[in-house]
C-alpha positions in Angstrom: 0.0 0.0 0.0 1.4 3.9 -0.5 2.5 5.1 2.1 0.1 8.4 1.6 -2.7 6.0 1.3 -1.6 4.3 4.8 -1.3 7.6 6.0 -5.2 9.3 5.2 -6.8 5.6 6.0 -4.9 5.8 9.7 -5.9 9.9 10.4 -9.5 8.7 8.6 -10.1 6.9 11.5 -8.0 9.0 14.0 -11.0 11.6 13.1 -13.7 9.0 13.4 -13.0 8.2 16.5 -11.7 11.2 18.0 -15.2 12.7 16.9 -17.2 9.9 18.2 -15.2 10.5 21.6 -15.6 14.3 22.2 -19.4 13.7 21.4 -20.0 11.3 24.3 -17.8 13.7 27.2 -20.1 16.9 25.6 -22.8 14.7 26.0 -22.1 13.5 29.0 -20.9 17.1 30.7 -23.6 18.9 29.2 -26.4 16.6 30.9 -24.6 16.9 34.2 -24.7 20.4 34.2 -28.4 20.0 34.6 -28.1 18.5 37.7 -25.7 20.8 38.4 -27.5 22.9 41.5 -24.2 25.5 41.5 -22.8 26.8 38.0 -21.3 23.6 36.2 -17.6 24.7 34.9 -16.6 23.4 31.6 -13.4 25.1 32.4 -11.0 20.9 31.3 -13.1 20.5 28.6 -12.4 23.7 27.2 -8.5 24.0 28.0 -8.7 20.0 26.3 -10.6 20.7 23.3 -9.9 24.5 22.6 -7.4 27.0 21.9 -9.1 30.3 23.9 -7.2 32.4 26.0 -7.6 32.5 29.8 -9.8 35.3 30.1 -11.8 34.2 27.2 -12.2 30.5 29.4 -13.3 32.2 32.2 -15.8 34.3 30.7 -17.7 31.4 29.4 -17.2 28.5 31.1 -20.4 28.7 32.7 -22.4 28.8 28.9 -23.2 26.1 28.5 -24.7 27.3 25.0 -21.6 28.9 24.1 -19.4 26.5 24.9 -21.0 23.8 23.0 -21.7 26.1 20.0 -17.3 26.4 19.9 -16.3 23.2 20.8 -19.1 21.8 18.0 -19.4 24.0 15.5 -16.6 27.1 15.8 -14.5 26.6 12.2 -11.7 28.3 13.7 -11.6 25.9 16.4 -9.2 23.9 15.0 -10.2 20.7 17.8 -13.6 21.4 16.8 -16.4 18.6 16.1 -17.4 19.8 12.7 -13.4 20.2 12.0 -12.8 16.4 13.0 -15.5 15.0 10.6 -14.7 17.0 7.3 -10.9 16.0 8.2 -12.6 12.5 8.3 -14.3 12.8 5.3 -11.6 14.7 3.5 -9.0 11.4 4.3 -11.6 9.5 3.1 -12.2 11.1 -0.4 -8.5 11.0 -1.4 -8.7 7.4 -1.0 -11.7 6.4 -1.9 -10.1 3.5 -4.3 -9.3 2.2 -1.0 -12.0 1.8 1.1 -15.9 0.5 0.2 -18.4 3.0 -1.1 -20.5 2.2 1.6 -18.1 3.6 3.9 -17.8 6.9 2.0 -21.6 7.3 2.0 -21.0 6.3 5.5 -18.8 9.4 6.4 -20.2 11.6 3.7 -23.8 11.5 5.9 -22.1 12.6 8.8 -20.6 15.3 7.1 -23.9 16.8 5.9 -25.7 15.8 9.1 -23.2 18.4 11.1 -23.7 20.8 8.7 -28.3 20.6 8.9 -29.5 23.7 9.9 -31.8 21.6 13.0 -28.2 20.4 14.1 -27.1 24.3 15.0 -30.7 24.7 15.9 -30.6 22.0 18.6 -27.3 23.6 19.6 -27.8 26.5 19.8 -31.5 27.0 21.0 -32.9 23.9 21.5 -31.9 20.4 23.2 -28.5 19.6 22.9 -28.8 16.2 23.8 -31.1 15.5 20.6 -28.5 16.8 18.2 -25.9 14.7 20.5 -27.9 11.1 20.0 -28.5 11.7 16.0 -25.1 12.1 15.3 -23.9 9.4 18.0 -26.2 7.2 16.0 -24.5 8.1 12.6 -21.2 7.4 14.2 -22.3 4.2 15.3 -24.0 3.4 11.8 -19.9 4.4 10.5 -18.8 1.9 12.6 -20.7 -0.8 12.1 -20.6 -0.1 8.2 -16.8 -0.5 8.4 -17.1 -3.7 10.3 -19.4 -5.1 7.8 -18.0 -3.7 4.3 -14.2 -3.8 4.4 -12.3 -6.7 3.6 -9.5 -7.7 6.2 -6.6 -5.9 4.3 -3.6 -3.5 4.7 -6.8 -0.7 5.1 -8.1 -2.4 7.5 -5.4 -2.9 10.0 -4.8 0.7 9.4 -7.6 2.1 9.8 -7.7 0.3 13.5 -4.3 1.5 14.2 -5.7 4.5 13.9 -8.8 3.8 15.9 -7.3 2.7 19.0 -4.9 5.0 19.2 -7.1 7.7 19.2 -9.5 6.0 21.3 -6.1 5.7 23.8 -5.2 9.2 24.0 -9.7 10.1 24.5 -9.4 7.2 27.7 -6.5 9.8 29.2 -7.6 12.8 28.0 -11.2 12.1 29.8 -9.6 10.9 32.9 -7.1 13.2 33.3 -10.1 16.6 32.9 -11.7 14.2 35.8 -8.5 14.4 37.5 -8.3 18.2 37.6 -12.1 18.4 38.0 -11.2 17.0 41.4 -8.5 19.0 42.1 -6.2 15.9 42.0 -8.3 14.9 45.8 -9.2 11.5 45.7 -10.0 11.6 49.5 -13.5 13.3 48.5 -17.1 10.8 48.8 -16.4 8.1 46.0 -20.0 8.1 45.2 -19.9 11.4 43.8 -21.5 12.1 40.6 -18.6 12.7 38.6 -17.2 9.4 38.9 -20.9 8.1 37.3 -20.6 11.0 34.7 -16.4 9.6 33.8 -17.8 6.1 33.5 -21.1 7.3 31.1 -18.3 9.7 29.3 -16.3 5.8 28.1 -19.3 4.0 27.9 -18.4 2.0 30.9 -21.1 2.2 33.7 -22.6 -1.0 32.7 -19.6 -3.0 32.9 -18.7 -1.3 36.6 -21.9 -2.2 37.7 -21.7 -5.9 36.7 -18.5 -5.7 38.3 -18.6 -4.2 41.4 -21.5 -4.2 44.1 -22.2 -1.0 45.7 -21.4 2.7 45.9 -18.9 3.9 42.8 -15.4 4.2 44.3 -12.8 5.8 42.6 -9.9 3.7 43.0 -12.1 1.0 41.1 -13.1 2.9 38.1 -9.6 3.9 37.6 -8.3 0.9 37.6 -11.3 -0.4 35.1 -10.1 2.6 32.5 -6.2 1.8 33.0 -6.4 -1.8 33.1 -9.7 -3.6 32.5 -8.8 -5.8 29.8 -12.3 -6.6 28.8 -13.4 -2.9 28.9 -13.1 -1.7 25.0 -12.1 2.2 26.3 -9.5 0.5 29.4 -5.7 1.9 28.0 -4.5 -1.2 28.3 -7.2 -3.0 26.0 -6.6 0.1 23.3 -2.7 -0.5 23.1 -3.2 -4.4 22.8 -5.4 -4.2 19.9 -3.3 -1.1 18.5 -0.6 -3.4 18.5 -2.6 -6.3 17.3 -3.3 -4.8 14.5 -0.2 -3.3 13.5 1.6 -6.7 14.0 -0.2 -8.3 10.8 1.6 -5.7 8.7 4.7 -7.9 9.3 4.9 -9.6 5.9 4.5 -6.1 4.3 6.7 -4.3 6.1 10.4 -3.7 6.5 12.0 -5.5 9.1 14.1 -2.3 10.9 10.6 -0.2 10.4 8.0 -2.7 11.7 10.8 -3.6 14.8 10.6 0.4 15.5 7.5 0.8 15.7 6.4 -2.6 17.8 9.0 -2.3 20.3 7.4 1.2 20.7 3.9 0.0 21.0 4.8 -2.8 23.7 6.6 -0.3 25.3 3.6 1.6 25.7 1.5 -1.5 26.9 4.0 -2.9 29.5 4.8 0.5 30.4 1.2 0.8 32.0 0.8 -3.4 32.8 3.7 -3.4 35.0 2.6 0.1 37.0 1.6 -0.6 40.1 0.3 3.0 41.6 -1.7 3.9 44.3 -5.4 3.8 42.6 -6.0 6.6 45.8 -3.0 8.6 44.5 -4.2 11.6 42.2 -0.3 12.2 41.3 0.8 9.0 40.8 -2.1 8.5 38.1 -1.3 12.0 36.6 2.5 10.8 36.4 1.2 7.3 34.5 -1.5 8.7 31.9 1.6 11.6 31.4 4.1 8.7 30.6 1.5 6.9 28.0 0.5 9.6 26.5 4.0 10.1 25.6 4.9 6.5 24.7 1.4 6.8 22.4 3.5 10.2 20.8 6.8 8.7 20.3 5.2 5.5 19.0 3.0 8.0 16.1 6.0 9.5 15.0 7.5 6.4 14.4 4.8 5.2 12.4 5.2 8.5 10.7 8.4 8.2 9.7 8.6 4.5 8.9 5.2 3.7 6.9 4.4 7.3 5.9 7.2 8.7 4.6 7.0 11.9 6.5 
């Protein structure tokens, strides 16, 4: 495969997923900030998925309206919703050859949907959460197209490269804006709220639930979004299947690149499976999503410079 066609299939899906991501924490925040009795502070979501200034954060962090209309819908936002889906959708039309049509028509609807005028209307005026479950549901649709329509190829392993990579870097990035949220205390009531809204954020409450009896404690969810290997958001599930997937390029791949890039990849996974923090110690967590998040770095800019030619 060329490498510029390894490159768009990988960042297709990089966007897919990164989109389907920010749409569950917005989701997510923006219902809890109706049960929010004091003014609900978007203050981490913006400093994660925004480039405003201080003052500009401050002055809005408690609009919930405008906060949602720049994190969704703000063109010069450059970590912006409707920015991650036409970069989606643009990967997708260069290689079109490349991937099923049903796929394109896939990620072609979820370009137009952003851009209905009842989506800004939602947004902006109306119920948010509407607008967040229709294009949820077209995200989902994506996904489940892709498993059906593409053949088990060089795309393919890609494409989930991509995937769980991105999905590795949302796990931290939702954690660590949890992290802050708290003020890096973990000594405050377990069964507060925010630890139910974390879990809903990944998709994960369910699974805790069957898991664990009783009141949410934070120690536990932590450890089921570092290390729960059957949890499909855990860090330590993303980087096994990132590096599942990469390993069947093998046969296609040079031996000095596809050594790079593995070794970085299981650096990254035994990194975080042989960590044995303090699931009560705020800093010690910060210190280990820091570290993977960096391994995940290194390991992209390997892959950049051995299978995309950049």
């Amino acid at each position: 495969m060329l490498s510029r066609v390894a490159e768009s299939v990988f960042w297709l899906a990089r966007y897919m997923e990164r989109t389907s991501g920010l749409l569950r924490v917005l989701r997510t925040n923006y219902v809890g900030s109706q049960d929010e009795l004091n003014d609900f502070s978007w203050k981490s979501t913006l400093q994660t998925y925004g480039y405003l200034k201080d003052e500009k954060i401050e002055s809005v962090q408690h609009n919930s309206r405008k906060v949602l209309e720049y994190v969704m819908l703000d063109r010069d936002n450059d970590a912006s919703l409707i920015n991650n889906i036409t970069r989606s959708r643009e990967n997708a039309r260069s290689v079109q050859d490349n991937i099923p049509k049903e796929v394109w028509q896939a990620l072609n609807d979820n370009y137009h949907l952003i851009r209905e005028a009842n989506i800004e209307r939602l947004i902006k005026y109306g119920d948010p959460v509407l607008a967040f479950d229709m294009l949820l549901k077209q995200g989902m649709c994506l996904h489940g197209t892709i498993e059906l329509s593409m053949s088990r190829d060089e795309a393919y392993n890609y494409l989930n490269i991509g995937r769980y990579i991105e999905r590795c870097i949302i796990s931290i990035d939702v954690l660590l804006i949890h992290l802050k949220e708290v003020d890096f205390d973990l000594t405050q009531s377990d069964d507060a709220p925010l630890w139910r809204y974390l879990l809903y954020a990944l998709s994960g409450y369910e699974l805790y639930l069957k898991n664990n009896k009783g009141l949410l404690r934070s120690d536990l969810v932590i450890q089921q979004i570092l290390y729960n290997p059957n949890f499909v958001y855990s860090i330590s599930y993303c980087l096994r299947r990132a590096q599942r997937y990469f390993q069947r390029l093998q046969q296609d791949s040079e031996d000095e690149s596809f050594q790079s890039v593995d070794f970085l990849l299981g650096k990254a996974s035994n990194d975080l499976k042989y960590s044995s923090p303090d699931l009560k110690d705020a800093q010690a967590i910060n210190e280990i999503l820091i570290n993977t998040r960096k391994n995940i770095i290194e390991t992209t800019f390997a892959l950049n410079k051995n299978y995309f030619g950049i």
